[in-house]
Each structure stands twice: as structure tokens, then as C-alpha cells.
C-alpha positions, 0 to 999 in steps of 0.5 A: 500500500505505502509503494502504492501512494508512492506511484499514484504521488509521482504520477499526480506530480507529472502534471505540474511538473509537465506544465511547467516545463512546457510552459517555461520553453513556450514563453521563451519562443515568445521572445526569441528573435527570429522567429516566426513572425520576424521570417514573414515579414523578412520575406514580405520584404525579399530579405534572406532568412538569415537576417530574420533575427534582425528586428531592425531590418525586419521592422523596416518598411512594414506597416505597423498594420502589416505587422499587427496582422502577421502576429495575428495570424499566428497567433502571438497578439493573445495573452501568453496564457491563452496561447498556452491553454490554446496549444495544449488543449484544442491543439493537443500539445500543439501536435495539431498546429501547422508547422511554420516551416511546412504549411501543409503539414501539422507537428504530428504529421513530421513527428510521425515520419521519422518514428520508424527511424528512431525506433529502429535507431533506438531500439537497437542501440539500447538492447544492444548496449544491455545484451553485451554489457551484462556479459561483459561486466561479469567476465571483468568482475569475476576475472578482476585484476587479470590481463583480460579485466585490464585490457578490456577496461582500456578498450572500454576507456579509450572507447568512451574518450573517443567522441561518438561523431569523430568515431563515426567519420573513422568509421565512415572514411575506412569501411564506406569506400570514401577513401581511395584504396580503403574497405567498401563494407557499408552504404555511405549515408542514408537509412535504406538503399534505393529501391527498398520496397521492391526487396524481400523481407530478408531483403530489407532487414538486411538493407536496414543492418547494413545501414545501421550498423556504424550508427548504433555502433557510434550510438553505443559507444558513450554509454557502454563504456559508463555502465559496463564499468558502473555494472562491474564495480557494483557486482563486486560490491554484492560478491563481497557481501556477507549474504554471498558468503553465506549462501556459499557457506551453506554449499550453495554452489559459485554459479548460484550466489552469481547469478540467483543473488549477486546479479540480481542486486548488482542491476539495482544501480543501473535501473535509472537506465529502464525508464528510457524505453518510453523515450526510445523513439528520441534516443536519435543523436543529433551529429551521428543522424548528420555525419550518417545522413539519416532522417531521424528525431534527431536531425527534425529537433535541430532543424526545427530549432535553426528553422525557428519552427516553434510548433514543431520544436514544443511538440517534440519537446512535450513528447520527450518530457511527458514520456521522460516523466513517465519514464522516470517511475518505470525506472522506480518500478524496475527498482521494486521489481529488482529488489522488493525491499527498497523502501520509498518512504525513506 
């Protein structure tokens, strides 16, 4: 019951804290130059979109009149307030408003076409990430202090100093064929080949292996190394604990202690990391989706935000935050499941 109120609390604690959060980027984009209204009048005047941050220039031979009707036709003369309960009600956190950016498309509609791509780009990296870390963190803790633990900690090390985008152009000039002499192995950019429909099923998922294989593997990179390491030193801690001894001491064989107790405890830390199957869909990085050319969440979020196209910028935004928030109870969810002694009261 005491775990119960706990979670009916956090998920009451959503709401606000989901309306603040929006709330807070929504007032920003309302004074962020540049941004829609500064474009249209830019425009109206034939100046480039790069001085639409310039007010002065954007100011400049338009009516005040003209002006006044550009802010009303999107919206901005209302009360901040108003705007808000607009965007988040009638316009289901703005997933219905055009976007400013494509006219004939709405928030929505731009979120939804780059969702096979992040799911698939997420997806991977992520079950990918946990199904070799596991393994791997129990060979390095229970060989610990051999040649194996020292050559795989500097594998790991030197993996995690390597920035995953400069990672991805090694990766991408020695087995992509854009170096002269050097390995052809994989596409050079893009998320499937030409002619992807007209492929088999066997056809297509191997189409999609090859062109996601560098990207997950750049994906992988920063965080593995962080949790195999986090993983190891709390398996340790859990194999030196009392209550491994004694299960050892009641003849409990080594593989018991291992894998019925110690492993178990040892995913306690590493639990943060489950929520993160809500958000799966944004795990796309922003300069591996550019050095790799694929058209996921991340490069829509970025052009989104140098385009000043607020509508589709807080709809991604309210996504990410709403299912982070969700996110992050699933994550005290998986601490129960782990270990039914964790106590949120205290």
C-alpha cells in the first residue's frame, strides 16, 4: 500500500511538473528573435532568412498594420496564457498546429515520419548496449585484476574518450569506400538503399543492418563504456557481501550466489537506465543522424530549432518530457521489481 501512494504521488506530480516545463520553453519562443513572425515579414520584404533575427531590418518598411496582422495570424497578439491553454488543449500539445516551416503539414504529421527511424535507431542501440554489457561486466568482475579485466577496461576507456561523431567519420572514411584504396563494407549515408520496397523481407532487414550498423555502433559507444564499468564495480560490491558468503557457506554452489543473488542486486544501480524505453523513439543523436545522413528525431529537433519552427520544436519537446516523466517511475518500478525491499518512504 505505502509503494502504492508512492506511484499514484509521482504520477499526480507529472502534471505540474509537465506544465511547467512546457510552459517555461513556450514563453521563451515568445521572445526569441527570429522567429516566426520576424521570417514573414523578412520575406514580405525579399530579405534572406538569415537576417530574420534582425528586428531592425525586419521592422523596416512594414506597416505597423502589416505587422499587427502577421502576429495575428499566428497567433502571438493573445495573452501568453491563452496561447498556452490554446496549444495544449484544442491543439493537443500543439501536435495539431501547422508547422511554420511546412504549411501543409501539422507537428504530428513530421513527428510521425521519422518514428520508424528512431525506433529502429533506438531500439537497437539500447538492447544492444544491455545484451553485451551484462556479459561483459561479469567476465571483468569475476576475472578482476587479470590481463583480460585490464585490457578490456582500456578498450572500454579509450572507447568512451573517443567522441561518438569523430568515431563515426573513422568509421565512415575506412569501411564506406570514401577513401581511395580503403574497405567498401557499408552504404555511405542514408537509412535504406534505393529501391527498398521492391526487396524481400530478408531483403530489407538486411538493407536496414547494413545501414545501421556504424550508427548504433557510434550510438553505443558513450554509454557502454559508463555502465559496463558502473555494472562491474557494483557486482563486486554484492560478491563481497556477507549474504554471498553465506549462501556459499551453506554449499550453495559459485554459479548460484552469481547469478540467483549477486546479479540480481548488482542491476539495482543501473535501473535509472529502464525508464528510457518510453523515450526510445528520441534516443536519435543529433551529429551521428548528420555525419550518417539519416532522417531521424534527431536531425527534425535541430532543424526545427535553426528553422525557428516553434510548433514543431514544443511538440517534440512535450513528447520527450511527458514520456521522460513517465519514464522516470518505470525506472522506480524496475527498482521494486529488482529488489522488493527498497523502501520509498525513506
Amino acid at each position: 500500500m505505502e509503494r502504492l501512494d508512492y506511484f499514484i504521488r509521482r504520477l499526480l506530480l507529472v502534471i505540474p511538473t509537465f506544465i511547467g516545463i512546457t510552459l517555461v520553453c513556450f514563453a521563451i519562443t515568445q521572445f526569441v528573435p527570429g522567429g516566426p513572425v520576424e521570417q514573414a515579414m523578412m520575406q514580405m520584404r525579399g530579405v534572406g532568412g538569415a537576417d530574420a533575427g534582425r528586428t531592425s531590418v525586419a521592422n523596416s518598411s512594414i506597416s505597423e498594420e502589416q505587422r499587427l496582422a502577421i502576429r495575428q495570424h499566428f497567433g502571438f497578439d493573445q495573452p501568453l496564457l491563452v496561447q498556452y491553454w490554446r496549444w495544449l488543449v484544442p491543439e493537443v500539445i500543439g501536435m495539431r498546429r501547422a508547422s511554420y516551416k511546412f504549411p501543409n503539414k501539422t507537428a504530428w504529421q513530421l513527428i510521425k515520419e521519422r518514428f520508424p527511424v528512431s525506433i529502429i535507431f533506438g531500439v537497437t542501440g539500447f538492447l544492444l548496449t544491455y545484451v553485451v554489457c551484462i556479459p561483459l561486466e561479469m567476465a571483468k568482475a569475476l576475472r578482476h585484476g587479470s590481463s583480460f579485466d585490464l585490457v578490456s577496461s582500456v578498450a572500454v576507456f579509450v572507447g568512451y574518450a573517443i567522441p561518438p561523431f569523430a568515431f563515426g567519420m573513422v568509421l565512415k572514411a575506412l569501411l564506406c569506400g570514401t577513401v581511395d584504396g580503403l574497405w567498401d563494407v557499408f552504404p555511405v549515408a542514408g537509412f535504406y538503399s534505393d529501391g527498398f520496397a521492391e526487396l524481400s523481407v530478408i531483403g530489407k532487414i538486411s538493407d536496414l543492418a547494413l545501414h545501421m550498423f556504424l550508427p548504433v555502433l557510434c550510438y553505443m559507444i558513450g554509454s557502454f563504456a559508463v555502465l559496463t564499468l558502473l555494472m562491474k564495480n557494483s557486482l563486486l560490491e554484492q560478491i563481497s557481501s556477507d549474504y554471498i558468503r553465506t549462501v556459499l557457506a551453506k554449499g550453495g554452489s559459485s554459479r548460484r550466489a552469481i547469478w540467483g543473488h549477486a546479479l540480481r542486486n548488482s542491476l539495482v544501480p543501473i535501473a535509472t537506465g529502464f525508464g528510457r524505453l518510453l523515450t526510445l523513439m528520441f534516443a536519435g543523436s543529433v551529429i551521428i543522424e548528420r555525419v550518417f545522413e539519416i532522417p531521424g528525431m534527431g536531425r527534425l529537433s535541430l532543424d526545427a530549432i535553426v528553422g525557428r519552427d516553434y510548433s514543431v520544436f514544443l511538440g517534440i519537446l512535450a513528447l520527450t518530457s511527458g514520456l521522460g516523466l513517465l519514464g522516470n517511475i518505470l525506472s522506480d518500478f524496475c527498482y521494486v521489481l529488482i529488489d522488493p525491499r527498497i523502501n520509498f518512504r525513506g
